[in-house]
TORTORTOR-66025 format. One record per residue (C-alpha): residue in three letters; residue number from 0; x, y, z. Coordinates in steps of 0.05 Angstrom, whole numbers. Each point is the difference from the previous one (the first is absolute). Last residue first. Example, Ala and Ser with C-alpha at 12.3 -4.5 7.8 and 13.67 -1.06 7.14 Angstrom:
BEGIN
+--------+-----+--------+--------+--------+
| residu | num |      x |      y |      z |
+--------+-----+--------+--------+--------+
|    SER |   1 |    273 |    -21 |    143 |
|    ALA |   0 |    -27 |    -69 |     13 |
+--------+-----+--------+--------+--------+
END
This chain:
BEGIN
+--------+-----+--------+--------+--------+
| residu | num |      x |      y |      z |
+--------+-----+--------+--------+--------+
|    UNK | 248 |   -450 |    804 |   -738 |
|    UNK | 247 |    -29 |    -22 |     63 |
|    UNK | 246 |     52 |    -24 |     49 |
|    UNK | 245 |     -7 |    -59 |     41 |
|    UNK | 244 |      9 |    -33 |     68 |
|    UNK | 243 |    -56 |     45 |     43 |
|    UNK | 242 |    -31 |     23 |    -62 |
|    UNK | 241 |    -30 |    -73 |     -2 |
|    UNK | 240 |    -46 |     16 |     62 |
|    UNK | 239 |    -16 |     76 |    -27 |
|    UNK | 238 |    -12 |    -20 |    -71 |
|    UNK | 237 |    -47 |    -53 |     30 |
|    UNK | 236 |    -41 |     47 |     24 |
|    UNK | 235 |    -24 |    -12 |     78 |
|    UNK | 234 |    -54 |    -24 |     27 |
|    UNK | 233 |    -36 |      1 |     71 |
|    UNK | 232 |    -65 |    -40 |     14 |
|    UNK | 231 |    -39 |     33 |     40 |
|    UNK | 230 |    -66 |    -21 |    -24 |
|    UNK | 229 |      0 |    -72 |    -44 |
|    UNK | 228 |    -12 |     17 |    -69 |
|    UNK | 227 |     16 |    -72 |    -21 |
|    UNK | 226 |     26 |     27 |    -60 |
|    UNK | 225 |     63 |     24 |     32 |
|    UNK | 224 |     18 |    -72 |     27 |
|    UNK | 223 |     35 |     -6 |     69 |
|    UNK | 222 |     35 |    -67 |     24 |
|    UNK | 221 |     60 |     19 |    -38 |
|    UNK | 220 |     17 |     60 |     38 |
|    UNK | 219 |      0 |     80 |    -12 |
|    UNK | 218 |    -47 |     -2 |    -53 |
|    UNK | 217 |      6 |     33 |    -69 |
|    UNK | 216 |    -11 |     67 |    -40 |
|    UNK | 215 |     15 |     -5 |    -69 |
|    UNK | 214 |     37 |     53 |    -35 |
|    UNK | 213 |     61 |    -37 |    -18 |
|    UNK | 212 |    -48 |    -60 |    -34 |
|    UNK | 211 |     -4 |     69 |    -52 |
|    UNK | 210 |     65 |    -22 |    -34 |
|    UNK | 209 |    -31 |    -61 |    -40 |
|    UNK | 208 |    -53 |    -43 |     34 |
|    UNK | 207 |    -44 |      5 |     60 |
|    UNK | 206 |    -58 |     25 |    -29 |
|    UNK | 205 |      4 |    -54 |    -60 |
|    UNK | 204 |    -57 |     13 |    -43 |
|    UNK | 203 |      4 |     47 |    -64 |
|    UNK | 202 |     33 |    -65 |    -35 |
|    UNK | 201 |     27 |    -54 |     43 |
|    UNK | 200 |     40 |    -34 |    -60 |
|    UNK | 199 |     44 |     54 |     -2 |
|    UNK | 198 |     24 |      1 |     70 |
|    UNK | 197 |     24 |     50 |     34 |
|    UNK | 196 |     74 |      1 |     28 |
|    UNK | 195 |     24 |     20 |     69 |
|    UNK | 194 |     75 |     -5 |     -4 |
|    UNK | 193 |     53 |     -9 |     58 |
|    UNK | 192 |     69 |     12 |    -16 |
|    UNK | 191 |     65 |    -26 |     53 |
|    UNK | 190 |     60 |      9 |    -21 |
|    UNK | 189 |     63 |    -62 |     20 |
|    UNK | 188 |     37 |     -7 |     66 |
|    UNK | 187 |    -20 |    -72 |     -3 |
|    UNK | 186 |    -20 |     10 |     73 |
|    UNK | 185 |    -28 |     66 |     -3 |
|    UNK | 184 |    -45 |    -20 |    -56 |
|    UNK | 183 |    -21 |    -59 |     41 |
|    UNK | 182 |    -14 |     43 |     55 |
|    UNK | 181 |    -34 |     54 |    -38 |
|    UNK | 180 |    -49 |    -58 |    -25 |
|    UNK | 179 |    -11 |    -26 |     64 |
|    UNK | 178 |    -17 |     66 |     29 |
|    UNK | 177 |    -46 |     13 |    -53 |
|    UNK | 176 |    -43 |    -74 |     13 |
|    UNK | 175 |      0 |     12 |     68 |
|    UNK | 174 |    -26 |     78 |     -5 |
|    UNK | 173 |    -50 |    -15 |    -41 |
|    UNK | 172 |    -35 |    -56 |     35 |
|    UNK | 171 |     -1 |     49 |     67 |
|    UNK | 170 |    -16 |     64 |    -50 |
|    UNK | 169 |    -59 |    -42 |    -19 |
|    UNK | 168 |    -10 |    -40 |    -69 |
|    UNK | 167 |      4 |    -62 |     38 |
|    UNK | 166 |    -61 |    -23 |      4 |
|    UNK | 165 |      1 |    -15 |    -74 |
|    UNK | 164 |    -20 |     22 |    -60 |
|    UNK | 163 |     53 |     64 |      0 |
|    UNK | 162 |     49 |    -35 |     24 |
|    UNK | 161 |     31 |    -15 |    -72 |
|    UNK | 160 |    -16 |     69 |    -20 |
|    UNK | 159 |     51 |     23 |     39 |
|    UNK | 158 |     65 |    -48 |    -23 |
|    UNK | 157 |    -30 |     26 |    -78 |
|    UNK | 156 |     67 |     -5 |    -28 |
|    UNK | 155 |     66 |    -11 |     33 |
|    UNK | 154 |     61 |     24 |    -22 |
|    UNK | 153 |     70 |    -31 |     30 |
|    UNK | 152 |     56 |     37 |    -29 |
|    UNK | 151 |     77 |      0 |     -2 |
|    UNK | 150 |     34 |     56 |     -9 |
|    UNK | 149 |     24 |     33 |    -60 |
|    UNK | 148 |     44 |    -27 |    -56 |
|    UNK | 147 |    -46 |    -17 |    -46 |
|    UNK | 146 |     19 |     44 |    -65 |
|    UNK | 145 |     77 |     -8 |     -6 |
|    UNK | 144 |    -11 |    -79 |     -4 |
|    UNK | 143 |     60 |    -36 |     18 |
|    UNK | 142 |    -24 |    -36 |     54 |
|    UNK | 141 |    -59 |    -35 |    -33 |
|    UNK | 140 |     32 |    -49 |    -51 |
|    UNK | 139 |     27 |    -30 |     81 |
|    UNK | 138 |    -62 |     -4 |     25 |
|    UNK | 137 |    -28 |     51 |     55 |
|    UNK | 136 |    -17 |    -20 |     63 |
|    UNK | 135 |    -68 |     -3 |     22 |
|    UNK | 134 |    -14 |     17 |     75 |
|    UNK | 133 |    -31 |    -48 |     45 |
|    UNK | 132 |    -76 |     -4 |     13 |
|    UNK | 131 |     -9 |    -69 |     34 |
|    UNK | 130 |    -10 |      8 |     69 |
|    UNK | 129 |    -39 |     60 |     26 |
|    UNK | 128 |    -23 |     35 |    -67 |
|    UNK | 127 |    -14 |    -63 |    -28 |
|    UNK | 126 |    -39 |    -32 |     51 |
|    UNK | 125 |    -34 |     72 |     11 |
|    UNK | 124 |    -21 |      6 |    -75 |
|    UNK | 123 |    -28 |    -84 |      2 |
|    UNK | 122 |    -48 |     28 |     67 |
|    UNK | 121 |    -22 |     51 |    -34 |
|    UNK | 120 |    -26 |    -39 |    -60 |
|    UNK | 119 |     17 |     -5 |    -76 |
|    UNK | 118 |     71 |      1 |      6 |
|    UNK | 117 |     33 |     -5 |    -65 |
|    UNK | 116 |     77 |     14 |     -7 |
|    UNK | 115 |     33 |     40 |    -71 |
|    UNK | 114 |     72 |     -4 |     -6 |
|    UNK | 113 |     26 |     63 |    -40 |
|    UNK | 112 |     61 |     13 |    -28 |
|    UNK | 111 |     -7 |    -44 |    -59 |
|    UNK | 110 |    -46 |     50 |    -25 |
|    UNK | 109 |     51 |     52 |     -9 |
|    UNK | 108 |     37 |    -39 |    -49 |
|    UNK | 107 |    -62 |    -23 |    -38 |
|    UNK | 106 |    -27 |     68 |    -11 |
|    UNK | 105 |     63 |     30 |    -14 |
|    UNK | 104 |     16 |    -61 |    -62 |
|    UNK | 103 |    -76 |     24 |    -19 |
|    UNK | 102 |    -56 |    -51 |    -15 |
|    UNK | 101 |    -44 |     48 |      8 |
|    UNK | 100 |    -65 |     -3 |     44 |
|    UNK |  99 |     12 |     41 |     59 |
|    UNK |  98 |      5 |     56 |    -39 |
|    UNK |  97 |    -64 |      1 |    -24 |
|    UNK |  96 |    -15 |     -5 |    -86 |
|    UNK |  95 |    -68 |    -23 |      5 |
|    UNK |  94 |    -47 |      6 |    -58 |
|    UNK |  93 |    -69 |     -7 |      0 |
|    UNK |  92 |    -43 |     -1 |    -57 |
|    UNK |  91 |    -57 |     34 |    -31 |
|    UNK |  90 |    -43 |    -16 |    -57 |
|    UNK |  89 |    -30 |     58 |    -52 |
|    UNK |  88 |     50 |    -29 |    -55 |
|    UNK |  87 |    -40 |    -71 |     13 |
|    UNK |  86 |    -66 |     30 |    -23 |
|    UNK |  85 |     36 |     37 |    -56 |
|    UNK |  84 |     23 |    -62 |    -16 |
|    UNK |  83 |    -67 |    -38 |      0 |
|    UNK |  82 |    -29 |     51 |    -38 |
|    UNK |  81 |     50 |     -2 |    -57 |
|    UNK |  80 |     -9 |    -71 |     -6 |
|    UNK |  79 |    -78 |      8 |     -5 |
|    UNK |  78 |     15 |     42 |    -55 |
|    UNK |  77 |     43 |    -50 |    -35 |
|    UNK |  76 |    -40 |    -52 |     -1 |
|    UNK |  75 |    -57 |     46 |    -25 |
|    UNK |  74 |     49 |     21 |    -53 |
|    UNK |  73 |     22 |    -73 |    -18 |
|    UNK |  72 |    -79 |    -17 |     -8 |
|    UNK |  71 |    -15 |     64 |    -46 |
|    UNK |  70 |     64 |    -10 |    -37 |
|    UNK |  69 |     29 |     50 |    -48 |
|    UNK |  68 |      9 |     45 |     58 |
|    UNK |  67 |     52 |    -48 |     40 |
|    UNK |  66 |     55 |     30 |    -25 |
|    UNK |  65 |    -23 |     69 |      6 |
|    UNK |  64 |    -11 |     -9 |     83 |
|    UNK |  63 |     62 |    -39 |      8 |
|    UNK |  62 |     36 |     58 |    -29 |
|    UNK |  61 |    -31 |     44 |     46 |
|    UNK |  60 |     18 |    -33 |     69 |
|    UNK |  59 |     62 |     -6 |    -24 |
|    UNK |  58 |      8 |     71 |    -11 |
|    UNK |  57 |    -24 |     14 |     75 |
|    UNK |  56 |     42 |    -55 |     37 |
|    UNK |  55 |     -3 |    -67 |     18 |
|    UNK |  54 |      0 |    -37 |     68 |
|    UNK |  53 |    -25 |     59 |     35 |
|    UNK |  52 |     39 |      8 |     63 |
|    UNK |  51 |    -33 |    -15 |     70 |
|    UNK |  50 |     -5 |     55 |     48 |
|    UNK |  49 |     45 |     12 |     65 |
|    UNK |  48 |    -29 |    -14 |     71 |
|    UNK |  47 |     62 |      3 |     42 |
|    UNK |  46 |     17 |    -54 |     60 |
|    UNK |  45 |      4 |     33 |     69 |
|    UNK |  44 |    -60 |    -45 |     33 |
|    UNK |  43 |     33 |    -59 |    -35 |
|    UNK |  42 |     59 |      5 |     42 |
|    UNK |  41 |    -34 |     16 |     67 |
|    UNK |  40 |    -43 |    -63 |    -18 |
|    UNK |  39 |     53 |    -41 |    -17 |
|    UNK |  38 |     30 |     16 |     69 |
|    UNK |  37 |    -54 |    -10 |     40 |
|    UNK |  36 |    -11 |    -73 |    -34 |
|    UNK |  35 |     87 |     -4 |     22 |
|    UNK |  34 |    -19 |     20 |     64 |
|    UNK |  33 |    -61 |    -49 |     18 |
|    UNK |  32 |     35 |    -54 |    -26 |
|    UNK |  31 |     56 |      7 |     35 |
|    UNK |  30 |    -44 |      1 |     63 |
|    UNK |  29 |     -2 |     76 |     45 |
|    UNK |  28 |     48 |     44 |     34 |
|    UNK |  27 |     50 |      3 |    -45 |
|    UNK |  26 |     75 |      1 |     39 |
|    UNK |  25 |     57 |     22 |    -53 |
|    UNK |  24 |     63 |     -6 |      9 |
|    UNK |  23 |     39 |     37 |    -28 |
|    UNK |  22 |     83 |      6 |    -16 |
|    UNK |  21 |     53 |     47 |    -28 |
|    UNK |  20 |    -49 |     59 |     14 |
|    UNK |  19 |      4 |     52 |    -62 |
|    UNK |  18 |    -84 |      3 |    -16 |
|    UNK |  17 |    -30 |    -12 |    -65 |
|    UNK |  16 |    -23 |    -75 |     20 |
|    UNK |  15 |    -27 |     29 |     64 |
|    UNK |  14 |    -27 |     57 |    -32 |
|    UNK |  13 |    -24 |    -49 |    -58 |
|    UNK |  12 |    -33 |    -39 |     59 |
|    UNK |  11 |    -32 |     59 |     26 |
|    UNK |  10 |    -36 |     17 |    -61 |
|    UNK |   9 |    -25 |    -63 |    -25 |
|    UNK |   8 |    -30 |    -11 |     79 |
|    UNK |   7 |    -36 |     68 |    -17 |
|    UNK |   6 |    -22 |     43 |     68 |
|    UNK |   5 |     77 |     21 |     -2 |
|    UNK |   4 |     24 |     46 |     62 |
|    UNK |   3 |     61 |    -26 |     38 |
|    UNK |   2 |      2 |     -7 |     68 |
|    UNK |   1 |     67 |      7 |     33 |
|    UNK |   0 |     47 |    -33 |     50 |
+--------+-----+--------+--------+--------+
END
């Protein structure tokens, strides 16, 4: 049972997709909609900003000019021509070559690997965990590949920051919805990867996103809230309460 550190979604699903397990599945923590926006973004986020070529070169350029000499209109055509292609040549576009994008034969195999499950709400994550998670077997093209031949996984992305609105984001709500995870894991005798992403679309705003979530101090129970500033109140990390189950890489 490990955590793995990626605060990109992009970049933890290509580890996942990069990784040798025979089988994942993959628990996201949010809507499909929600993950695949998140995952555009990440995407476009790492796209390169490469200038626009000139659609015709210097000599060209120069011809056209003693061409259109003789004739005052065709030279003042021509001038404003120029104009608006140096205007263009000054443009910028993006260009994305990612990974994650090709239409690679590897990309495609490895991809089939990996079931992807939706659970929006705590109580959909501990459903699954409890009842319906069962371990993917592979398929029979799937067998023979030298590359995926490790363990099967179960990775789950952002399982803390799915408490973190609620009154559950104590050690108490914590603790029930790690147990059931390591349970489940257990069961299926498969890995177990937890992954606190941040979200793109959040901008600079999103205390409780990405890898610093670990640092956040917490209530012991559910009925507590942190912001209430009620005296006495005891809290603990949450590094410390999911350290109980997990290993930080």
């Amino acid at each position: 049972m490990s955590i793995a550190t990626f605060d990109s979604v992009v970049e933890f699903t290509q580890h996942l997709l990069q990784s040798d397990a025979s089988t994942v599945t993959l628990i996201v923590c949010s809507t499909r909609e929600a993950f695949i926006e998140e995952l555009y973004a990440d995407i476009q986020a790492q796209s390169i900003v490469v200038p626009r070529e000139q659609s015709s070169s210097p000599a060209e350029e120069v011809q056209e000019e003693s061409e259109h000499a003789e004739n005052y209109r065709g030279e003042n055509n021509e001038e404003e021509r120029e104009e608006d292609e140096e205007e263009d040549s000054h443009e910028e576009e993006r260009e994305n070559n990612h990974w994650m994008l090709s239409n690679t034969l590897e990309l495609l195999s490895r991809s089939e690997r990996i079931r992807v499950v939706f659970c929006p709400a705590i109580e959909h994550l501990r459903a699954y965990l409890g009842g319906s998670f069962r371990r993917r077997r592979a398929q029979d093209g799937q067998e023979g590949n030298k590359l995926c031949q490790g363990d099967a996984m179960l990775a789950i992305v952002n399982l803390v920051s799915l408490h973190s609105s609620t009154v559950e984001f104590s050690a108490q709500g914590l603790s029930r919805t790690a147990a059931l995870a390591v349970e489940a894991a257990a069961r299926e005798q498969v890995r177990l990867v937890l992954c606190e992403c941040k979200s793109t679309l959040d901008g600079e705003d999103g205390r409780g996103y990405g890898s610093g979530i670990w640092d956040v101090q917490v209530p012991l129970l559910n009925s507590i809230s942190v912001e209430e500033g009620l005296p006495g109140v005891k809290t603990i990390q949450v590094k410390q309460v999911i350290r109980k189950w997990f290993r930080f890489d």
